[in-house]
Wavefront OBJ file of the C-alpha trace (Angstrom):
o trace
v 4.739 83.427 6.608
v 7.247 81.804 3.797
v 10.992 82.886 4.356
v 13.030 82.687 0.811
v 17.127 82.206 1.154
v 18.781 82.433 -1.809
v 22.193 81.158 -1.903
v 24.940 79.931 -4.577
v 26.326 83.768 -5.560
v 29.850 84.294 -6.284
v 32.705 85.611 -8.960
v 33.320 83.212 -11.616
v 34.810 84.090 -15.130
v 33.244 84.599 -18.508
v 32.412 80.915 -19.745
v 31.822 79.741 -16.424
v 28.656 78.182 -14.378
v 26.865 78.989 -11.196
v 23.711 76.965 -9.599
v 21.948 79.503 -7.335
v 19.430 77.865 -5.070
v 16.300 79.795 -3.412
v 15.581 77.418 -0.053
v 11.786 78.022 1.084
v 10.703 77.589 5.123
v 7.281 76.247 4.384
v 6.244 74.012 2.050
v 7.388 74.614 -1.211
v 3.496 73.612 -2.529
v 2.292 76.593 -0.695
v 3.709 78.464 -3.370
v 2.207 78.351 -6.947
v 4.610 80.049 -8.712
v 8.752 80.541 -8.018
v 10.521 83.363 -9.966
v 14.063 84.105 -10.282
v 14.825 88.204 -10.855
v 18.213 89.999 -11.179
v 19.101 93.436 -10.974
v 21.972 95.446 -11.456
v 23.153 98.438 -10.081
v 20.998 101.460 -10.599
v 19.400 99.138 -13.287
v 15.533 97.976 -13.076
v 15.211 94.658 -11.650
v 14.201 92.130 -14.549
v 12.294 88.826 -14.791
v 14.884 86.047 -15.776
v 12.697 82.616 -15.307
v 9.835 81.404 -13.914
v 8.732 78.039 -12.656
v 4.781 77.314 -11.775
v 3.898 74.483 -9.213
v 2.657 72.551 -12.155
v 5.964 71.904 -14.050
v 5.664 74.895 -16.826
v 9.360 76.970 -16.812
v 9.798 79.892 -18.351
v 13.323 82.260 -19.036
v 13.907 85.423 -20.300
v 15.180 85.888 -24.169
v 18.319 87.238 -22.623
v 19.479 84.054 -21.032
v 17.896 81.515 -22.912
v 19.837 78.127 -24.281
v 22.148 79.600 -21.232
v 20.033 79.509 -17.786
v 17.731 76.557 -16.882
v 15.368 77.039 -13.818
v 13.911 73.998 -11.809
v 11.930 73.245 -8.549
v 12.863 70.335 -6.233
v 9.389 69.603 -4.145
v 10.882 66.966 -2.041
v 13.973 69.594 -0.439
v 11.742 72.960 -0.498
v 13.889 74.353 -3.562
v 14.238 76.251 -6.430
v 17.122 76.269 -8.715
v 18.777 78.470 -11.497
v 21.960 76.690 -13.268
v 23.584 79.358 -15.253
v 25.733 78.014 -17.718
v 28.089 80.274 -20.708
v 28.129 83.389 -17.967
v 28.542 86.812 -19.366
v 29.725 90.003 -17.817
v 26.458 91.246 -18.638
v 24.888 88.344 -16.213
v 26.639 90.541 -13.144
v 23.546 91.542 -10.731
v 21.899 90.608 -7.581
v 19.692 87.578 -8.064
v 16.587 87.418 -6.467
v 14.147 84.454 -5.257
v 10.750 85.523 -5.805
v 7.247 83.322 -4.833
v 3.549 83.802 -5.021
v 1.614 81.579 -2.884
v -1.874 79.833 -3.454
v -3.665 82.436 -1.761
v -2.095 85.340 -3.722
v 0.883 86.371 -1.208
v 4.318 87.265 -2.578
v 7.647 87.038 -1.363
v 10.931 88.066 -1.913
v 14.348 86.917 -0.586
v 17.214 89.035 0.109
v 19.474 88.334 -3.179
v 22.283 86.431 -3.980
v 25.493 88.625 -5.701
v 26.541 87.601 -9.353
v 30.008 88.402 -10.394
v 31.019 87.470 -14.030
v 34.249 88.974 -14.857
v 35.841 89.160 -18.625
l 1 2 3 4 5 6 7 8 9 10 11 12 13 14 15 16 17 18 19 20 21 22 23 24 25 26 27 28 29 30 31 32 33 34 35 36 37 38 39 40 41 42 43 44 45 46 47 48 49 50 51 52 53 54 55 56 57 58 59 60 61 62 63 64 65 66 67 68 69 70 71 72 73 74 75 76 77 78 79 80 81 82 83 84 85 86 87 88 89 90 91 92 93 94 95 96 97 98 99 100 101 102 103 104 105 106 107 108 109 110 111 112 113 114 115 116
């Protein structure tokens, strides 16, 4: 079964950048579609970007011009640069896959801090 590690988290100021990466076991082309998520505290976790095994990226309205998301084949990796953080960006980021055969995954989050 695919194991999903996201790392890359931290507390960074308003303004500033992260890269969060999302490091997969298996074979990255296993999966046919990576997702990042976030989710706040008591909050609903949200869909920020998607990338399919084909190339095609997605991101939420919320973060776009800001976040870029971006698969790596040859290391087994997914990637979310975050760029112009906000406070509002502060949540638990999660790695999320859906294999070929219609399996999904989840990692266990990566912590967001942006302070103001």
């Amino acid at each position: 079964q695919v194991q999903l590690g996201e790392s890359g988290g931290g507390l960074v100021q308003a303004g500033g950048s992260l890269r969060l990466s999302c490091v997969v076991s298996g074979s990255i082309f296993n999966l046919n579609a990576m997702s990042w998520y976030r989710q706040a505290p008591g909050e609903q976790r949200e869909l920020v970007a998607t990338a399919t095994r084909i190339g095609i990226t997605n991101v939420a309205d919320s973060v776009k011009g800001r976040f870029t998301i971006s698969r790596d084949n040859a290391k087994n990796t997914m990637y979310l640069q975050m760029n112009s953080l906000k406070p509002e960006d502060t949540a638990v980021y999660y790695c999320h896959a859906i294999s070929r055969v219609g399996v999904t995954y989840w990692g266990q989050g990566t912590q967001v801090t942006v302070s103001s």
